[in-house]
C-alpha positions as CSV (number, residue, x, y, z in Angstrom):
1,X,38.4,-9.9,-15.3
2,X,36.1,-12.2,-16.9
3,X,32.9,-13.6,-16.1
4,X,30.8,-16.4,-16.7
5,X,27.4,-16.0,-16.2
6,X,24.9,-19.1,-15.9
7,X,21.0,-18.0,-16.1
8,X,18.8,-20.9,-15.6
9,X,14.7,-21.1,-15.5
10,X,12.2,-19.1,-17.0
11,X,12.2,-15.9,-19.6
12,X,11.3,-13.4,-16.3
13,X,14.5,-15.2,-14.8
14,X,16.5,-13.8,-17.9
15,X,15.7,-10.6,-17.5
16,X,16.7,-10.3,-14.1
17,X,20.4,-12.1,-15.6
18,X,20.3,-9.2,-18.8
19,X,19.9,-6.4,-16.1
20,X,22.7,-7.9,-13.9
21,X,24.8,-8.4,-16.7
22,X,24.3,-4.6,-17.9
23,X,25.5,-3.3,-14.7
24,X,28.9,-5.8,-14.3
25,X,29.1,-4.6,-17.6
26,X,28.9,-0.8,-16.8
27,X,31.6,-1.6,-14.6
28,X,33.8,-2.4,-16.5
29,X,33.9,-6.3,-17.0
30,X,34.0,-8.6,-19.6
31,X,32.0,-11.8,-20.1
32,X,32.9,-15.4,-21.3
33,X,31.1,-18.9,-22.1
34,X,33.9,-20.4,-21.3
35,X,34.8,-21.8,-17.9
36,X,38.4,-22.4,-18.4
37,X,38.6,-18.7,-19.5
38,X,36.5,-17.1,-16.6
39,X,37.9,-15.8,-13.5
40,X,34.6,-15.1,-11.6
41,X,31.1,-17.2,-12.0
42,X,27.6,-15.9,-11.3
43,X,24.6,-18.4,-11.0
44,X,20.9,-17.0,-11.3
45,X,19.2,-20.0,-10.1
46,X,15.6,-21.5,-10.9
47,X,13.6,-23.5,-8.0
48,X,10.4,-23.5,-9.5
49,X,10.4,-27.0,-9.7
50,X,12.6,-30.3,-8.4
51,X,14.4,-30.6,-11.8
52,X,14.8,-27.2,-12.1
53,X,16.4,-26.8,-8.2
54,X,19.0,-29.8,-9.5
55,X,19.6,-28.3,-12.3
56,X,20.7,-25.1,-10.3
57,X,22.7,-27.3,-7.9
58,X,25.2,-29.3,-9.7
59,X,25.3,-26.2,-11.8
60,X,27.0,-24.5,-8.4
61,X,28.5,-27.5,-7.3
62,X,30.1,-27.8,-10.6
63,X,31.5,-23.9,-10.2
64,X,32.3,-24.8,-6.5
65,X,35.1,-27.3,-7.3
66,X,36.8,-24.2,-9.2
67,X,36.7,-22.0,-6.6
68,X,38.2,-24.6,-4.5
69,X,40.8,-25.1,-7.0
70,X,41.6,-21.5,-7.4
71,X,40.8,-21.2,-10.9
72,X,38.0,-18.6,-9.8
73,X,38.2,-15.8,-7.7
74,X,34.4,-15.5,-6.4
75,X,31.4,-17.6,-7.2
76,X,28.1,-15.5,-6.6
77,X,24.5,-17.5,-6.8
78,X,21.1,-15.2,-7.4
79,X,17.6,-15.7,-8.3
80,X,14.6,-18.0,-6.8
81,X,17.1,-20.8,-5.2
82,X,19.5,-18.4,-3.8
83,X,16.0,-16.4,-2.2
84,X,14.5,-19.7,-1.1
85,X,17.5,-21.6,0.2
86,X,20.2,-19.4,1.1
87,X,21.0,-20.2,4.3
88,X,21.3,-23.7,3.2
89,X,23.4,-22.8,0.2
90,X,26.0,-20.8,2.6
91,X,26.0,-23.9,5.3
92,X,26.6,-26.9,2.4
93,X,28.2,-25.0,-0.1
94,X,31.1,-22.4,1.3
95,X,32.5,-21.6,-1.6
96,X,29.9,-19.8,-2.7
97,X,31.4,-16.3,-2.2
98,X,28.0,-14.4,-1.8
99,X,24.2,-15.6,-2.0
100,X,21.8,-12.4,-3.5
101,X,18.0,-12.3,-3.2
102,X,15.6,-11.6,-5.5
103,X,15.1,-8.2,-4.9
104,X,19.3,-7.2,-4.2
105,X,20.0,-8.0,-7.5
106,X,20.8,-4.5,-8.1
107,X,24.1,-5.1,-5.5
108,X,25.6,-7.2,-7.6
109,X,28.5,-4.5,-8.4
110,X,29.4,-3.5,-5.1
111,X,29.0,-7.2,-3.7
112,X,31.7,-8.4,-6.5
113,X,33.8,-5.3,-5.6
114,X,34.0,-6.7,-2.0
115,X,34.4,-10.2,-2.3
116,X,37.6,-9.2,-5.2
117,X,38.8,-6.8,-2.3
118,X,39.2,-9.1,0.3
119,X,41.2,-11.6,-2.1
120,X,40.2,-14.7,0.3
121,X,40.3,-18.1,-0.3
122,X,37.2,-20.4,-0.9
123,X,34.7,-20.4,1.5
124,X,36.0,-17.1,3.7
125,X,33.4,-14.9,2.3
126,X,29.6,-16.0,2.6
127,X,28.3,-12.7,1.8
128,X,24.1,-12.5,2.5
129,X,22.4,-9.6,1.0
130,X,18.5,-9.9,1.2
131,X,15.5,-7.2,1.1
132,X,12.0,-7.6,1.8
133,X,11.1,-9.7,-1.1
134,X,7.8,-7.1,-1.6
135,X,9.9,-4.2,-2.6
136,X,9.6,-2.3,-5.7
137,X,12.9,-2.6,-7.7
138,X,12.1,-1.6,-10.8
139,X,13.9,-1.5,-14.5
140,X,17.8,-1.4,-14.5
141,X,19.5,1.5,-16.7
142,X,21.4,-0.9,-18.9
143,X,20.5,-4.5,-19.9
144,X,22.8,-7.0,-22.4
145,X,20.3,-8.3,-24.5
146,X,21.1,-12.4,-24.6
147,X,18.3,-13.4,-27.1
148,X,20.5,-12.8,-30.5
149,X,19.3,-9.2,-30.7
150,X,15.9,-8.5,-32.8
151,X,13.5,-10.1,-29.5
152,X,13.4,-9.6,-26.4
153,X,11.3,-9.7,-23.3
154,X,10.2,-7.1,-21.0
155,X,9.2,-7.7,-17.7
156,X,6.1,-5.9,-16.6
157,X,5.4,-6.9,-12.9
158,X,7.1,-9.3,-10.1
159,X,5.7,-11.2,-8.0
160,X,2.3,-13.1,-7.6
161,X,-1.2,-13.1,-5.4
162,X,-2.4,-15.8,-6.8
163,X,-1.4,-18.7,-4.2
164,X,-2.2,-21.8,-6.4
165,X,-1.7,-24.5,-3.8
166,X,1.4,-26.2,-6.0
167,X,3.2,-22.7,-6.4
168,X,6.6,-21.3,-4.1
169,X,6.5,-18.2,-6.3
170,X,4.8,-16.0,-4.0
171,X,7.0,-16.6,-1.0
172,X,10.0,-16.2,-2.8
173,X,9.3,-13.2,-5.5
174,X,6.3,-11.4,-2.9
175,X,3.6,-10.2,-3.4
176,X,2.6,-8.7,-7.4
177,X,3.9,-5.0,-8.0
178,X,3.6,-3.5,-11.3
179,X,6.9,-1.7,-12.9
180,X,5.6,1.8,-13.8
181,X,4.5,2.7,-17.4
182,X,7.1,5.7,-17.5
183,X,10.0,2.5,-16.9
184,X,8.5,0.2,-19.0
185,X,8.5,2.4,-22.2
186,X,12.0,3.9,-21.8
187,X,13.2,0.2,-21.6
188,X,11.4,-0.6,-24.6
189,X,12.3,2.3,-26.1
190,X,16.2,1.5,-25.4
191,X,15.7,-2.1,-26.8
192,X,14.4,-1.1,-30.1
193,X,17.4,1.5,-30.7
194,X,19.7,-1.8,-30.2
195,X,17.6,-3.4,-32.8
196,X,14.8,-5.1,-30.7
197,X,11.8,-5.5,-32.9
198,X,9.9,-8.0,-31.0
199,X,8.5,-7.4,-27.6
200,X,7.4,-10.5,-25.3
201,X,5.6,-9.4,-22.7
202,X,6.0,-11.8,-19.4
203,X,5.7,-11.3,-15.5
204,X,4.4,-14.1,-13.1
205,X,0.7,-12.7,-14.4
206,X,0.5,-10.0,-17.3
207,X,-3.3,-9.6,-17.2
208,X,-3.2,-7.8,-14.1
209,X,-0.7,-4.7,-15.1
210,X,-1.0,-1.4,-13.2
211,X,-3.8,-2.8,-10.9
212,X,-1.5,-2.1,-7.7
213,X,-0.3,0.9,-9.5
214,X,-3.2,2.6,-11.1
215,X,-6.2,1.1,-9.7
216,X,-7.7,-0.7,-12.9
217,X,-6.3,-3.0,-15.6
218,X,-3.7,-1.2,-17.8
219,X,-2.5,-3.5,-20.2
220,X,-4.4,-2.6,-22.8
221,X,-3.2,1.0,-22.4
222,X,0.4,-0.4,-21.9
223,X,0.0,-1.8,-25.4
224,X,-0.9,0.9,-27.3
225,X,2.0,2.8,-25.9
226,X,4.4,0.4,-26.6
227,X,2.7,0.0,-29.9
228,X,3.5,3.4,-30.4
229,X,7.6,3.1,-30.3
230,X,8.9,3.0,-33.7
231,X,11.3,0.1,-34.6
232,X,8.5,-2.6,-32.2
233,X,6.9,-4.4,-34.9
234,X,5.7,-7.3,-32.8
235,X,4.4,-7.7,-29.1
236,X,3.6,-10.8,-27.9
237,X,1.7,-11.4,-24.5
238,X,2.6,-14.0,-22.1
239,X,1.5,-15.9,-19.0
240,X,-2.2,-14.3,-19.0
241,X,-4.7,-15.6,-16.2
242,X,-7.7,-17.0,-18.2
243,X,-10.2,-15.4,-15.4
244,X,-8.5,-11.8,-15.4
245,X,-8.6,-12.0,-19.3
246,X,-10.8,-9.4,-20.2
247,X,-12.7,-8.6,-23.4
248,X,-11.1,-4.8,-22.9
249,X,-7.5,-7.3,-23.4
250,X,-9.0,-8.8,-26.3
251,X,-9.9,-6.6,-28.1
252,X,-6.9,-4.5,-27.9
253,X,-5.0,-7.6,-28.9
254,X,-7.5,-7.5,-32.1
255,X,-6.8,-3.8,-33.0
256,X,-3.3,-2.9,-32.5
257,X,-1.6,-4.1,-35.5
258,X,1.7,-4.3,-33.4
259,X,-0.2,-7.0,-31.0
260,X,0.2,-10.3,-32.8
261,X,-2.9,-12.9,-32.5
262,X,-1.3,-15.0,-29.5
263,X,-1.6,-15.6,-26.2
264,X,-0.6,-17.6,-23.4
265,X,-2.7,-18.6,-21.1
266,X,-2.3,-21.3,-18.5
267,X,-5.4,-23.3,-17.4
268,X,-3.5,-25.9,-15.8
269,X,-6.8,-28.6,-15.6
270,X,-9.9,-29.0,-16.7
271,X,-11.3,-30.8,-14.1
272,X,-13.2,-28.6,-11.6
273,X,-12.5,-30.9,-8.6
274,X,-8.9,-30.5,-9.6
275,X,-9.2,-27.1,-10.2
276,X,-10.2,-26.3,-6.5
277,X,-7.9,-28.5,-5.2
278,X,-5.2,-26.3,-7.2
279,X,-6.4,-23.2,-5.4
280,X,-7.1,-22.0,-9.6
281,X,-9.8,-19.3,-9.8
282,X,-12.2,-20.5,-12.8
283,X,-14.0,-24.1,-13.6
284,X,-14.4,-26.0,-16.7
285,X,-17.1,-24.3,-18.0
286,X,-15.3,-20.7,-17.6
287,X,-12.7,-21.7,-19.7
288,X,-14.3,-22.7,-22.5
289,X,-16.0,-19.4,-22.3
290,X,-13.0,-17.8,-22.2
291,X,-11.7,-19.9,-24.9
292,X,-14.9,-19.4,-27.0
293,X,-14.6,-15.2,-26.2
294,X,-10.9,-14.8,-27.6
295,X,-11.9,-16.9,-30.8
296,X,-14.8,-15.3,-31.7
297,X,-13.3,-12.2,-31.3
298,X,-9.5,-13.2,-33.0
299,X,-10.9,-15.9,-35.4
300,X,-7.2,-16.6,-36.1
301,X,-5.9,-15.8,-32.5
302,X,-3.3,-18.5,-31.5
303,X,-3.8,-19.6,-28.1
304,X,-1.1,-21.6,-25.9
305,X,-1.9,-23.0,-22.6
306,X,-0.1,-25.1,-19.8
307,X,-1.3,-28.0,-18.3
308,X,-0.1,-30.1,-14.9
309,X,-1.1,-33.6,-14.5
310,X,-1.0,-35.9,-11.7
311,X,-1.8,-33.5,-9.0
312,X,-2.6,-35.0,-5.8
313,X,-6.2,-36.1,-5.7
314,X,-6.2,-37.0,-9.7
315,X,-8.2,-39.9,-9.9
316,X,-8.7,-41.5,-13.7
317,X,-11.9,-39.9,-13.9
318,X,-10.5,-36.2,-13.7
319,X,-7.5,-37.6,-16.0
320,X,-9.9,-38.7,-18.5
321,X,-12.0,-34.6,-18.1
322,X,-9.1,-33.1,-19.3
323,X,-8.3,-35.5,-22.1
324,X,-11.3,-34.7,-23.2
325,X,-11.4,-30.8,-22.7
326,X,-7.9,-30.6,-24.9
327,X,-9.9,-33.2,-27.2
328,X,-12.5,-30.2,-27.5
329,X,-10.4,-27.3,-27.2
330,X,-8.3,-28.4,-29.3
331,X,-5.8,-25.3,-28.3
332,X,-2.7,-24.2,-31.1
333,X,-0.3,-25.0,-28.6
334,X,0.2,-27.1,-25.4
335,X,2.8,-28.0,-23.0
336,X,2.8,-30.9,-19.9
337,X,4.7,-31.0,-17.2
338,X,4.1,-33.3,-14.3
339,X,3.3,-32.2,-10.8
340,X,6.0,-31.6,-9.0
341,X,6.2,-31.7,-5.0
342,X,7.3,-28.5,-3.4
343,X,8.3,-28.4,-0.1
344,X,6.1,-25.4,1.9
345,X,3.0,-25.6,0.0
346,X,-0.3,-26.7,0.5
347,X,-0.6,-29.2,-2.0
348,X,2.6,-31.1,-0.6
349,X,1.2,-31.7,2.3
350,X,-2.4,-32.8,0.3
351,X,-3.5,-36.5,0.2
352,X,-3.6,-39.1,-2.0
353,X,-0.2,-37.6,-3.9
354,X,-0.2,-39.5,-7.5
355,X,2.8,-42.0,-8.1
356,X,5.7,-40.8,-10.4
357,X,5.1,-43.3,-13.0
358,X,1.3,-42.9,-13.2
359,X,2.1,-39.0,-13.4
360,X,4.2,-39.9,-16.5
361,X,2.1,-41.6,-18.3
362,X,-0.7,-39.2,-17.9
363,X,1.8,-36.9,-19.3
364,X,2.5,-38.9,-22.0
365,X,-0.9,-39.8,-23.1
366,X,-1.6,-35.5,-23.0
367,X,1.4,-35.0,-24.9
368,X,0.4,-37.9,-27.5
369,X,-3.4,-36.6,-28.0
370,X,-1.7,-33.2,-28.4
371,X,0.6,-34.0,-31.7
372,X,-2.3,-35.4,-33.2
373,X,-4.3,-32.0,-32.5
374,X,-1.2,-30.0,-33.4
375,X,0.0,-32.0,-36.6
376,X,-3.5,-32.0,-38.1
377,X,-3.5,-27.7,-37.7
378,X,0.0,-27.8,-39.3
379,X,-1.4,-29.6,-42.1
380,X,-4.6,-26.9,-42.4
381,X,-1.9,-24.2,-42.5
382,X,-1.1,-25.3,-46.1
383,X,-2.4,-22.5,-48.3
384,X,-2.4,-20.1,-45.6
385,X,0.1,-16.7,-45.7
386,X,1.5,-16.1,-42.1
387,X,3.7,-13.4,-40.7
388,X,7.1,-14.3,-40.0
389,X,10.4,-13.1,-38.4
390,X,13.8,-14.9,-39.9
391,X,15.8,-16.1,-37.6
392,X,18.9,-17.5,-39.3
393,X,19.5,-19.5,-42.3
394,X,21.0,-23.5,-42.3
395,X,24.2,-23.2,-43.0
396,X,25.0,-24.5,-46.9
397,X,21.3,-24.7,-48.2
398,X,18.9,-21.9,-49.7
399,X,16.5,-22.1,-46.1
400,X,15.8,-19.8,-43.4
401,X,14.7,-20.7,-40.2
402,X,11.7,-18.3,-38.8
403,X,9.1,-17.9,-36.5
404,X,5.1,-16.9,-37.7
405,X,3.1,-15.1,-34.8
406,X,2.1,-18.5,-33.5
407,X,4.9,-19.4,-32.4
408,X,7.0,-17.8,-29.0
409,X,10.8,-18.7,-29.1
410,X,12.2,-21.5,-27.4
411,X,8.7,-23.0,-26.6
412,X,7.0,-23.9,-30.1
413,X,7.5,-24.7,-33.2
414,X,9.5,-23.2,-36.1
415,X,8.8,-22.2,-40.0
416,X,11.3,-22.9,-42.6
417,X,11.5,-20.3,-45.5
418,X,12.8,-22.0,-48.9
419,X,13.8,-18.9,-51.0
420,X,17.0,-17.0,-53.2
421,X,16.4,-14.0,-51.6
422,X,19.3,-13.0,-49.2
423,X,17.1,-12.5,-45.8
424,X,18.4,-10.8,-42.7
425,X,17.9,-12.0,-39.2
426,X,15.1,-9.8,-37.7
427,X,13.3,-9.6,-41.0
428,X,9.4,-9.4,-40.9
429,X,8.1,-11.6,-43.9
430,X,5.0,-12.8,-45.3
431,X,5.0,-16.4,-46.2
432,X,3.2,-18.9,-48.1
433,X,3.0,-22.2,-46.0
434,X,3.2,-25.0,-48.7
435,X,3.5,-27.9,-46.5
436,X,4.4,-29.0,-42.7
437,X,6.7,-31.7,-41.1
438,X,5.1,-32.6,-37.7
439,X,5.0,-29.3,-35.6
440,X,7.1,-27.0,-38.5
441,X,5.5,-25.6,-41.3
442,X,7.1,-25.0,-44.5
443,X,6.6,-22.4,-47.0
444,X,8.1,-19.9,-48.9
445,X,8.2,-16.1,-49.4
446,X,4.6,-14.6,-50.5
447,X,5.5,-12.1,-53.0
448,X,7.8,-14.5,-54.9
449,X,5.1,-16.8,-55.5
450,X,2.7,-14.7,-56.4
451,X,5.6,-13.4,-59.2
């Protein structure tokens, strides 16, 4: 029996989808990218925002018209839409087979098993298995690593107290619990025997590990264990509150060699009036501090933030604040997306919302100021020696693509390696940046130019 497996939405998402996929593997099934070739189909869903919840529908929609037509014997939809909407995915969609919550994950198996057992046809199952969405779940025994093998992430808490105003997270992942140390290095541990040799460290917020657990702030302890496992060359932190970014995590991002000089850390605005409205916990001023802090103490620490424009309320004058606080930040790396209107929060229901096409071309104007900041440090890189990990080579030319420490996959930019040497995927390199094309650098391998 195989299956095709569809994970959609963020990194914390795919870890949920690895875990899943290491226990259908444990039992004894076999996967496929393939639809034609796939007998059963599993969706872990994204709702985070309105693209993201279409994305996640015609995706089942799409799997639906199979079941119907008998080419697959159970559809199964997980993850944040599946937890937010299910009663509305079993009443418009019947052939789902089974809808699983965030936190029944784990029931995958046994659900499959049942839905196989009873050999109906499409739309006689409509199997609901939810748990209190603020229970501890833990790390799975076995993961499938989907990220090519030398990176991957490890998920270090669920859930979120935040409550920004724009935010469904909290009602549909509860409230934030820690995964135990004692779980969190065994995984780790089992990732670098596979061949894992970069870490990324995500959750809805890292910066508050083991403060539900322990009683204080234990990521700086966290790293230095994991920093500790042999094979782990490089951690990389993740999704890090600027106000509960402490100088303990700072400096433990300085002094463990492991730690690479990154961090992501979404402000989200720069106007305080904004900032409020957003239910965020720091002002202008607190982020540049913050800002200031981490560079004084990393001088060479990247820093990658998140910004949302067109929030309601976002007249031209805050527009034109945080224009001017990227203008003066001028942060390594920096992603828009627009505000998007979800149904059940506060800010939906917050007045004046922006239009859509004014939110775009706030957007664009961000974006714009931001390839001018970015291209302009590409071009200062030129001289510079950066780590690096390869990541494969262009097929037919003497180039590897790699990553330096300032740059997370799938969300920044890339290095491109010109050398003879025969270079393995996974490989930790020093290079020699000689040039850049718009966000990539280019460069080749330090030792042979200093030959």
């Amino acid at each position: 029996m195989k299956i095709l497996f569809v994970s959609l939405g963020c990194d914390k998402n795919l870890v949920d989808s690895e875990e899943m996929l290491g226990a259908l593997r444990q039992a004894g099934y076999s996967f496929t990218d393939d639809e034609e070739e796939a007998d059963i189909a599993v969706v872990n869903t994204c709702c985070f925002i309105m693209d993201a919840q279409k994305e996640s529908i015609d995706q089942i929609l799409a799997l639906a018209r199979r079941r119907t037509e008998g080419q697959l014997k159970a559809l199964i939809v997980t993850g944040c839409l599946a937890q937010r909407y299910k009663y509305d995915i079993l009443k418009e969609i019947p052939e789902v087979d089974a809808v699983i919550g965030t936190t029944a994950e784990k029931k995958i198996v046994e659900t499959l098993h049942e839905i196989l057992a009873n050999d109906g046809e499409a739309g006689s199952n409509g199997y609901l298995l939810m748990e209190n969405e603020n229970r501890r779940t833990g790390t799975a025994a076995e993961r499938v690593v989907t990220t090519g093998g030398y990176y991957s992430y490890l998920k270090i808490a669920e859930g979120c107290d935040k409550r920004c105003t724009y935010c469904v997270i909290p009602y549909i992942r509860g409230h934030y619990r820690s995964i135990p140390m004692e779980e969190l290095i065994a995984q780790a541990e089992a990732l670098a025997a596979k061949g894992v040799r970069e870490l990324i460290l995500v959750a809805q917020e890292t910066t508050l590990y083991g403060t539900d657990l322990y009683g204080y702030k234990a990521l700086p302890d966290l790293l230095k264990k994991l920093s500790d496992i042999e094979g782990i060359e490089w951690i990389r932190l993740m999704y890090c509150y600027p106000e509960e970014i402490t100088r303990e995590i700072a400096e433990a991002i300085r002094d463990l060699p492991k730690v690479v000089h990154y961090i992501d850390m979404p402000v989200q605005h720069a106007s305080d009036d904004i900032l409020k409205r957003m239910g965020r916990q720091t002002n202008r001023e607190e982020l540049r501090q913050k800002v200031s802090m981490l560079r004084e103490l990393i001088p060479d620490i990247c820093i990658r933030t998140t910004l949302i424009t067109g929030f309601p309320g976002e007249s031209e004058k805050d527009h034109r604040a945080l224009l001017e606080f990227v203008e003066e930040m001028r942060f390594d790396r920096l992603g828009v997306f627009t505000y998007s209107r979800e149904e059940g929060t506060p800010a939906a229901k917050m007045s004046p919302q922006v239009p859509a096409r004014i939110r775009k071309k706030r957007q664009k104007e961000l974006m714009l100021l931001q390839q001018k900041i970015a291209f302009e440090a590409a071009q200062d890189m030129e001289g510079r020696v950066v780590d690096a990990i390869v990541e494969g080579k262009l097929a037919g030319e003497p180039v590897y693509l790699a990553r330096s420490y300032k740059d997370a996959p799938g969300v920044d930019g890339a290095l491109f390696i010109e050398t003879q040497r025969e270079l393995m995927t996974g490989d930790l390199v020093k290079v020699l940046v000689t040039g850049s094309q718009e966000y990539d650098l280019i460069g080749g391998l330090y030792y042979e130019s200093a030959e």
